[in-house]
ROSE-750540 format. One record per atom (N, C-alpha, C): z, y, x. Coordinates in steps of 0.2 Angstrom, whole numbers, plus 2048, in hexadecimal, padded with zeros to 3 digits. Each point is the difference from the previous one (the first is absolute). Layout:
residues N
ZYX
...
//
This chain:
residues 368
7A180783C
8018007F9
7FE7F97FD
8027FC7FB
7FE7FA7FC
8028037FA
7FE7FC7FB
7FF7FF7FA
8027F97FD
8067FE7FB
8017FC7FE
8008017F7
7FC7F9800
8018027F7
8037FC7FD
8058037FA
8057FB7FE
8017FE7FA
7F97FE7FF
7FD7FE7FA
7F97FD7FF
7FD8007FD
7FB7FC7FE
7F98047FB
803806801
7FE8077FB
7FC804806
7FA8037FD
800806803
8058057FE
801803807
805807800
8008047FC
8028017FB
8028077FA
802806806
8077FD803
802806804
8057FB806
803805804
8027FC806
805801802
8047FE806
807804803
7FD800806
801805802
801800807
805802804
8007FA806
8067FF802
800803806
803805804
801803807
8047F9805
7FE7FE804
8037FE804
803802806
7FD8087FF
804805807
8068017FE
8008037F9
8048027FD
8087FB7FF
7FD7FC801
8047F87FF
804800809
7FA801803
8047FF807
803807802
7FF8057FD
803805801
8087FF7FD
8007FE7F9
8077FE7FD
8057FD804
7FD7F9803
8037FC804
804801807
7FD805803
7FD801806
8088067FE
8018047FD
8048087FB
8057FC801
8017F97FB
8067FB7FE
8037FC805
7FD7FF806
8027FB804
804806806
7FD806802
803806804
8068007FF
8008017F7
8058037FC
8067FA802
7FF7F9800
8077FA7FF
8017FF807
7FC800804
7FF7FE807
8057F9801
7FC7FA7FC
8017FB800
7FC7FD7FC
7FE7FB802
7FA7FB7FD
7FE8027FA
7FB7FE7FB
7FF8047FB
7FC7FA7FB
8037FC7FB
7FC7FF7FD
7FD8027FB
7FA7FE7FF
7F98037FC
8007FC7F9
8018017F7
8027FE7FD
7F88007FD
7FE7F97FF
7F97FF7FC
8027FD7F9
8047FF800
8017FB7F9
7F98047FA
7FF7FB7FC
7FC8037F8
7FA804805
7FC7FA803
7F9805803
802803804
804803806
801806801
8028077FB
8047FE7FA
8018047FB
7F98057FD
7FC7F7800
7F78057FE
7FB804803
8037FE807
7FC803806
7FD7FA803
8007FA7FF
7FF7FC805
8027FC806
8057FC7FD
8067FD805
7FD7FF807
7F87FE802
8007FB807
7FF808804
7FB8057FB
7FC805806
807804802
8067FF7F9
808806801
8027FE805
8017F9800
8047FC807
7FD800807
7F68007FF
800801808
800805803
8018077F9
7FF807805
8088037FF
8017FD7FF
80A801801
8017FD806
8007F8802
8007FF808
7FD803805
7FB8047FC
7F9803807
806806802
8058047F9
804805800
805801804
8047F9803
8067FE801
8057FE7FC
7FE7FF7FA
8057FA7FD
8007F8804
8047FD800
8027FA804
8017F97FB
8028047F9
8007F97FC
7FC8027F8
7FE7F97FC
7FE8027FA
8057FE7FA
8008047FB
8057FC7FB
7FB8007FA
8027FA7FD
7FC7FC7FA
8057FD7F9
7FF8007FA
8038007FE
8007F87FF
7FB7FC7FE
8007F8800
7FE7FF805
8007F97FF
7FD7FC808
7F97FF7FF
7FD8017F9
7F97FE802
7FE807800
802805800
7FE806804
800800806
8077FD804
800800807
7F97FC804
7FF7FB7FB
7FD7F6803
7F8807800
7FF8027F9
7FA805800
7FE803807
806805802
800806805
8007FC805
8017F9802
7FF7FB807
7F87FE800
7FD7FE7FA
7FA7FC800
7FB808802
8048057FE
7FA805803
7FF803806
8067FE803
7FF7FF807
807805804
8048027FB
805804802
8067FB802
801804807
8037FA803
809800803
8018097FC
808801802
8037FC7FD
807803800
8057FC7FC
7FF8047FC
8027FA7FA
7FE8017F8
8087FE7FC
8038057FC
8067FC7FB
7FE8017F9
8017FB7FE
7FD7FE7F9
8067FF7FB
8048037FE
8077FF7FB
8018007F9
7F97FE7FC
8017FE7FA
7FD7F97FE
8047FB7FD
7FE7FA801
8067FD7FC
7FC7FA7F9
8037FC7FC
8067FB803
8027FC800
8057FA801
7FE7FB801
7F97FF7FB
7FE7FA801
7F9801804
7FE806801
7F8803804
7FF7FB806
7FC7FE801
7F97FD807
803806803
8037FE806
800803806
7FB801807
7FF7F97FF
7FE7FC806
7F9803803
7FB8057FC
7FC804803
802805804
8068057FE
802805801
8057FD807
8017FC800
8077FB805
7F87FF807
7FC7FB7FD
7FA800805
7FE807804
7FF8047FB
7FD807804
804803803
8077FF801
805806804
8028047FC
7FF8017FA
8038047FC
808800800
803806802
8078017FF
8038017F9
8047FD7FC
8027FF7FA
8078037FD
7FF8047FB
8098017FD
8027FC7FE
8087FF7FF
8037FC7FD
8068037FE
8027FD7FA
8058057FC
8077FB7FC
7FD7FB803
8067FA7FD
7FF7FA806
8057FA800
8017FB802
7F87FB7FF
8008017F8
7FA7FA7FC
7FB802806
7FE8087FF
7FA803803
7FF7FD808
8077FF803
8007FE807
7FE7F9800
8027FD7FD
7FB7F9800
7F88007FE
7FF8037FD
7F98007FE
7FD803807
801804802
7FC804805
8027FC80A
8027FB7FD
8017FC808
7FB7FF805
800804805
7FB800806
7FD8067FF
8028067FD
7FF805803
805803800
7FD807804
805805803
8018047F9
8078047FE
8037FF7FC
803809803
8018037F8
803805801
8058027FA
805800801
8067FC7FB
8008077FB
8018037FA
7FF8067FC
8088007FD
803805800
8068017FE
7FF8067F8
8028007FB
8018057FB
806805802
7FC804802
806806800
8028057FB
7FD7FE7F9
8008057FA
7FA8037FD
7FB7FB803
7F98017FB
8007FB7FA
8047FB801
8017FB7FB
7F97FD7FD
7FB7FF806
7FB7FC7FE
8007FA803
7FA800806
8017FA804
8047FF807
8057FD801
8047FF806
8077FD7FE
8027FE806
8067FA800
8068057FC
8057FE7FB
8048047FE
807801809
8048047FF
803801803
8057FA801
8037FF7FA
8047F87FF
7FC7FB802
7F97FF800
7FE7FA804
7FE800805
7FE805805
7FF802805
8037FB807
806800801
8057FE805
7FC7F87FE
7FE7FF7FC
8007F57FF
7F9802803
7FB8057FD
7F9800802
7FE7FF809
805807801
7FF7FE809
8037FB802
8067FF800
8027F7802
7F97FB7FE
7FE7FF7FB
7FC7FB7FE
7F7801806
800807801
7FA804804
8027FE807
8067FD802
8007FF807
7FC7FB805
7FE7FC7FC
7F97FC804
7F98027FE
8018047FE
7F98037FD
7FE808807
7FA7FF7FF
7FC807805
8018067FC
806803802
8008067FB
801806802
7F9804800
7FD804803
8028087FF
8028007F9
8048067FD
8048027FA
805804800
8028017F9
7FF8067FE
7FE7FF7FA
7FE8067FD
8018037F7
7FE8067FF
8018037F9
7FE8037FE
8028037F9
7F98077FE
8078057FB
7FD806804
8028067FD
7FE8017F7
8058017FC
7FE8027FA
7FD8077FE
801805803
803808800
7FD802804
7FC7FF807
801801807
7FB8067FE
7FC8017FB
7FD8077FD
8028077FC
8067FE801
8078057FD
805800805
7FE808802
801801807
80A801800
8017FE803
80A8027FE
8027FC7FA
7FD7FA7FF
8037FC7FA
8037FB804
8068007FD
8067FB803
7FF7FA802
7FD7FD7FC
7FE7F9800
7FE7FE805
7FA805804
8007FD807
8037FF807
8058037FF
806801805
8037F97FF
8007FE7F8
8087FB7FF
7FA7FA803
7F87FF7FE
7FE7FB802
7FD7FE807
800805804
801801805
8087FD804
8048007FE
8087FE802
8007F97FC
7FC7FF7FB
8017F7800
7FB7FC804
7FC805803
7FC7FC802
8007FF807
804803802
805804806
8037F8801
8047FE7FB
8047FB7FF
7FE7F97FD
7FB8017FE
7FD7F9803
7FD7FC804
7FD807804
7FC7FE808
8087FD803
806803800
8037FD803
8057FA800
8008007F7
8007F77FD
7FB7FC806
7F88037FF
7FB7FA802
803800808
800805805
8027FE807
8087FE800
8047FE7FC
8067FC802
7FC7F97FF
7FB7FE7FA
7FC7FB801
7FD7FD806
7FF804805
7FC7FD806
7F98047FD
7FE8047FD
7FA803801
7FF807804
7FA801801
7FE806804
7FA8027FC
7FF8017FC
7FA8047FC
7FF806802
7F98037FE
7FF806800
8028037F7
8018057FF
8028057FB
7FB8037FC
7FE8007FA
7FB806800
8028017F8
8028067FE
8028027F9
7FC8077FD
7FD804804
7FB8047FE
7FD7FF7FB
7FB8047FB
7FC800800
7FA809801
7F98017FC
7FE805801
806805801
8038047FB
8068047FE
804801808
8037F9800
8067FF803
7FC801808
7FA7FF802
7FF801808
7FB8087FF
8028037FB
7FC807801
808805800
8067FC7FE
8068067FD
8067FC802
8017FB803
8057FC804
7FF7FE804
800801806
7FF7FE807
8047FC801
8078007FF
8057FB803
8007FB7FD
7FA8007FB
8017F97FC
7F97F9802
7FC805804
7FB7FC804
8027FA803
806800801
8027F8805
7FA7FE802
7FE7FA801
7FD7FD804
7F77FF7FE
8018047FC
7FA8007FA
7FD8047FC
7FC8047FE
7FD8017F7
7FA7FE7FF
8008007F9
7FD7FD7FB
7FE8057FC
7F8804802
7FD8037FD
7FC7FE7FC
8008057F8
7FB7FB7FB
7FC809800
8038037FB
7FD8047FC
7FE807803
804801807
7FD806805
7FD7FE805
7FD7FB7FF
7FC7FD804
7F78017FC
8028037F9
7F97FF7FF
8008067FD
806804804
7FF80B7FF
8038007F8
8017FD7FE
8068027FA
807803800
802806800
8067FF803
8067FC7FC
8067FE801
8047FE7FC
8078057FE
7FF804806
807805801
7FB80A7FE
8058037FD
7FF8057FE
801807807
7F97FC804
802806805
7F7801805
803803803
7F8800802
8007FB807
7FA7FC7FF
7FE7FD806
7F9801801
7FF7FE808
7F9800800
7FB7F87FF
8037FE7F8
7FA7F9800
7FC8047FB
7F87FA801
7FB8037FD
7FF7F97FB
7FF8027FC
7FE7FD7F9
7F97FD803
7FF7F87FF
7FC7FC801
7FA7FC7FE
8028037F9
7FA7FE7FA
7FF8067FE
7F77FF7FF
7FE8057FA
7FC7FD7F9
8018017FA
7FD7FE7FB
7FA8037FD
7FC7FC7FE
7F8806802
7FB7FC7FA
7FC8037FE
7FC8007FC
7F98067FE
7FB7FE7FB
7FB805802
7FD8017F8
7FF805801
7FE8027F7
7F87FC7FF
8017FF7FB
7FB7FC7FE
7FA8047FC
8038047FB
7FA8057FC
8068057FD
7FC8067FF
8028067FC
7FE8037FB
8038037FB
7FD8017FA
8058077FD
7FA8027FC
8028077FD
8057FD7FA
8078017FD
8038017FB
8018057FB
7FF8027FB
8018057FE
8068027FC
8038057FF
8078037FE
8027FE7F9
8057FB7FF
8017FC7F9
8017F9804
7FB7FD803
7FF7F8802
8077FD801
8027FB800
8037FC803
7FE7FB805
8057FF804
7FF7FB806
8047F9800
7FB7FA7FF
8027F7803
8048007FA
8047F9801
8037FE7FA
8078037FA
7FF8027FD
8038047FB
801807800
7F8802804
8018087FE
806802805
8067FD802
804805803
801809803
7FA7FE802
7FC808804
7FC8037FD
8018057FD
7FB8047FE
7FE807803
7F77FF802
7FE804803
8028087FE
803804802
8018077FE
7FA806801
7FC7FE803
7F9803803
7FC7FC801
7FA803801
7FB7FB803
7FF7FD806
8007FD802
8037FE807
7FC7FA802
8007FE809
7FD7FC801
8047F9802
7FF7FB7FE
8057F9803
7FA7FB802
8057FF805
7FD7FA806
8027F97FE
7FC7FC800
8037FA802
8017FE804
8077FA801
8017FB806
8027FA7FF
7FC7FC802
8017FA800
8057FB802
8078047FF
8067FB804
8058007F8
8047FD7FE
8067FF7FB
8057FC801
8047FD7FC
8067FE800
8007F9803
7F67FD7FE
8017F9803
7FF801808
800805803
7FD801807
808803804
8048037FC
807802802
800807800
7FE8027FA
8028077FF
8047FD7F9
8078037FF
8047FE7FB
7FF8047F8
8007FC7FD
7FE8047FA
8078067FD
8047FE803
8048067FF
801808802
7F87FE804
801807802
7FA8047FD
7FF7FC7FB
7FC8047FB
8018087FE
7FD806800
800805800
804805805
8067FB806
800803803
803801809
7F87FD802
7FD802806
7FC802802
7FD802807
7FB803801
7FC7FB804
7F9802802
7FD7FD806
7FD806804
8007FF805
7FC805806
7F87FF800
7FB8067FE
7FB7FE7FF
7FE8077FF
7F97FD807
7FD808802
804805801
8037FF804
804806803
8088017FF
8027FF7F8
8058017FE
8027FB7FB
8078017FF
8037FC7FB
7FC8027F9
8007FC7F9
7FD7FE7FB
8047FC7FB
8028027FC
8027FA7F9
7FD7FC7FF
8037FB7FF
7FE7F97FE
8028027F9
7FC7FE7F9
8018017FB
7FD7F97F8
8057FF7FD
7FD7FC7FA
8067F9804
8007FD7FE
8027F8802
7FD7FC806
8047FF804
7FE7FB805
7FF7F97FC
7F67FE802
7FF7F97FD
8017FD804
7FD7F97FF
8037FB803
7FA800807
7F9804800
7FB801804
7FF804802
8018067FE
8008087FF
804806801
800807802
803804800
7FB8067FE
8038057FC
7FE8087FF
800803803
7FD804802
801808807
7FD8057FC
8058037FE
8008087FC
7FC805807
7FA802800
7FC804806
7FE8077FE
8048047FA
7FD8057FD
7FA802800
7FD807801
7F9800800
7FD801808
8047FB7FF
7FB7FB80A
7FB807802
8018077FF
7FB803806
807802806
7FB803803
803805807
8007FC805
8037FF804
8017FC808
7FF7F9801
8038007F8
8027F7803
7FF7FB7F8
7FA8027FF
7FD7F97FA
8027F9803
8017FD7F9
8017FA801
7FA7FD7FD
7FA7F9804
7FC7FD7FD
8037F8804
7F97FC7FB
8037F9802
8007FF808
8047FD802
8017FE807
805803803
8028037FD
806806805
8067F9801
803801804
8077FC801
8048037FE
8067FB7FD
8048037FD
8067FB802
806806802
8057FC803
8078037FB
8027F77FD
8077FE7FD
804804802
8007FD805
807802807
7FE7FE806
806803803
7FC802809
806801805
801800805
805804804
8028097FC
7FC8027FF
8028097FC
7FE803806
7FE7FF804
7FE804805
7FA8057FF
7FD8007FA
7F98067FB
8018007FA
8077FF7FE
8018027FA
8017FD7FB
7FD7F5803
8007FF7FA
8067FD7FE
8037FB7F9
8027FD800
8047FA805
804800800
8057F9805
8037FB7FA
8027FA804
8017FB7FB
80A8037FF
801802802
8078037FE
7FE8047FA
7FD8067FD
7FE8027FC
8007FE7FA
7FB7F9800
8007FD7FC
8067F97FE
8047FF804
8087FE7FF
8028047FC
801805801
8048077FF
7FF8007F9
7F98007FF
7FF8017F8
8007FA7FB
8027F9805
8027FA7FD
8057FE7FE
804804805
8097FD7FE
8017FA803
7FB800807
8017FA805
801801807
7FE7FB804
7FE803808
7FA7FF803
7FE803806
7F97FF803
8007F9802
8057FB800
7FF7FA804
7FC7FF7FA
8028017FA
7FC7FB7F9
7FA803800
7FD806803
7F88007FD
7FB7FE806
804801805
7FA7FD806
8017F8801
8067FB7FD
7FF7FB801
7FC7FD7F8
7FE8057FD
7FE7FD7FA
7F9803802
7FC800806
7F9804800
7FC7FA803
8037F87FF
7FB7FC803
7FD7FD7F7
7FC802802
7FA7FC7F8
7FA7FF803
7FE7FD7FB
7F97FA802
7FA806801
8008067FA
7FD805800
7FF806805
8047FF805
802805802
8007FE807
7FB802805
7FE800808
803802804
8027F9805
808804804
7FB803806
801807803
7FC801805
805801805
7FB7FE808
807801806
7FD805804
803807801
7FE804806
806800805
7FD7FF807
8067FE807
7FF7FA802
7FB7FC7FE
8037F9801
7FE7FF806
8047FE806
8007FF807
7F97FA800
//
């Protein structure tokens, strides 16, 4: 077990990160492609912590890491991880020459970009209709001619839809990208393939080619509406601070929102919107606390939540020190970080990669 603080604060509240759980995902994911598997750390490890994600992903059987810039790559080399690393977002004009030094393997999506990346191994990216980063279709044929003195390790793409099970798009980008590989080997290349992503290496096997690129089912979120066995890897946690009697009429925190309808007992907790609990979900979530779910009620401050505890007798009083869990895997009940997407009108990638704060203690259980 280790402890890492990601801040400069004592701890209000913490994550805790499973790292069995994590190699349990990997371990689920790589079965499932039965072909190399890379392990997607970009953004922290999606606010898990990119170095401990990457070494218990390797420990897993993943074989490569993917990174979203190069100083995340140059990061994930100075800590001592030593696979191969592909790093595919990067300016025109960007400093290479550490990411080039360290062995990092590099995207490239234009001609410019191939100059600039000279002397590393190089993985050419085709747009097959996500219409973001990657070589357009029309300039593809000059990109691989121009690529034929260059180290070019693989072609690649990204699914738009690959979470929308039977949506067409994945088939047509599948058959352009069918048709690019074979542009680039009329080129004189031999690349490896890899166009999966999470979605696509849990619900398209034939679309594994030579590769996937796990991000988001790697850390037990699922991305497809069906059941698997990943386990959620974060839990979000905090601890009541003090409790106090309200009486029937009161209002609760800023503008009264809530009003007491009985006498009732509320808790405090020391976590709020500056720690990564969104103000949006002002009156309506819950937290797990002493045994069972509970309302959160009155406005999320910017340091604070309310825990509606009624008349706190019988089995499972609430006093100060009790833990209190955000969200969790749901394995007792509580809250998951889906739940509160669900109530945001977003996805689970946005609330666990927004759980790194200065206030907030990243904790690692599993750590080999």
């Amino acid at each position: 077990m280790g402890d890492v603080m990601s801040g400069q604060y004592a701890p209000r509240a913490e994550t805790v990160v499973d790292l069995d759980s994590l190699r349990h995902n990997v371990a689920l994911l790589a079965d499932r492609a039965q072909v190399p598997v890379m392990a997607v750390v970009k953004a922290d490890g999606y606010g898990h912590g990119a170095v401990p994600v990457a070494k218990a992903a390797l420990e897993a059987g993943a074989t490569w890491i993917g990174a979203a810039s190069p100083a995340e790559a140059v990061d994930l080399r100075k800590a001592g991880v030593e696979a191969p690393i592909l790093a595919w977002l990067h300016a025109p004009d960007e400093d290479l020459s550490d990411a080039i030094a360290a062995g990092v393997d590099l995207g490239v999506s234009s001609v410019a970009e191939l100059r600039a990346t000279e002397g590393a191994r190089i993985h050419l990216k085709i747009d097959t209709g996500l219409n973001r980063n990657g070589c357009s279709a029309e300039e593809w044929p000059d990109l691989v001619q121009a690529a034929r003195d260059h180290d070019v390790h693989g072609i690649w793409s990204h699914l738009a839809s690959a979470d929308e099970l039977g949506n067409p798009s994945i088939d047509l980008q599948a058959k352009r990208f069918d048709h690019a590989y074979e542009i680039a080997r009329a080129a004189g290349h031999t690349p490896i393939r890899h166009i999966a992503n999470s979605a696509a290496a849990l619900t398209r096997p034939d679309l594994a080619y030579d590769m996937v690129r796990v991000g988001i089912a790697m850390y037990g979120l699922n991305p497809v509406p069906r059941h698997e066995d990943l386990r959620p890897v974060m839990t979000f946690r905090s601890s009541v601070v003090s409790t106090k009697l309200t009486r029937a009429g009161e209002g609760v925190s800023y503008g009264h929102t809530w009003i007491a309808e009985r006498d009732t007992t509320l808790a405090l907790v020391p976590v709020g919107y500056a720690d990564g609990v969104p103000r949006g979900l002002s009156g309506r979530f819950e937290v797990f606390l002493a045994g069972r779910r509970r309302p959160v009620v009155g406005r999320v401050c910017m340091d604070q939540i309310v825990v509606d505890c009624g008349d706190n007798r019988g089995d499972d009083p609430v006093n100060p020190g009790d833990e209190v869990i955000l969200f969790g895997p749901g394995a007792h009940g509580e809250p998951t970080a889906r739940e509160w997407a669900d109530k945001l009108g977003t996805i689970d990638y946005e609330i666990v990669t927004n759980m790194y704060r200065p206030r907030v203690r990243r904790r690692y259980v599993g750590m080999s």
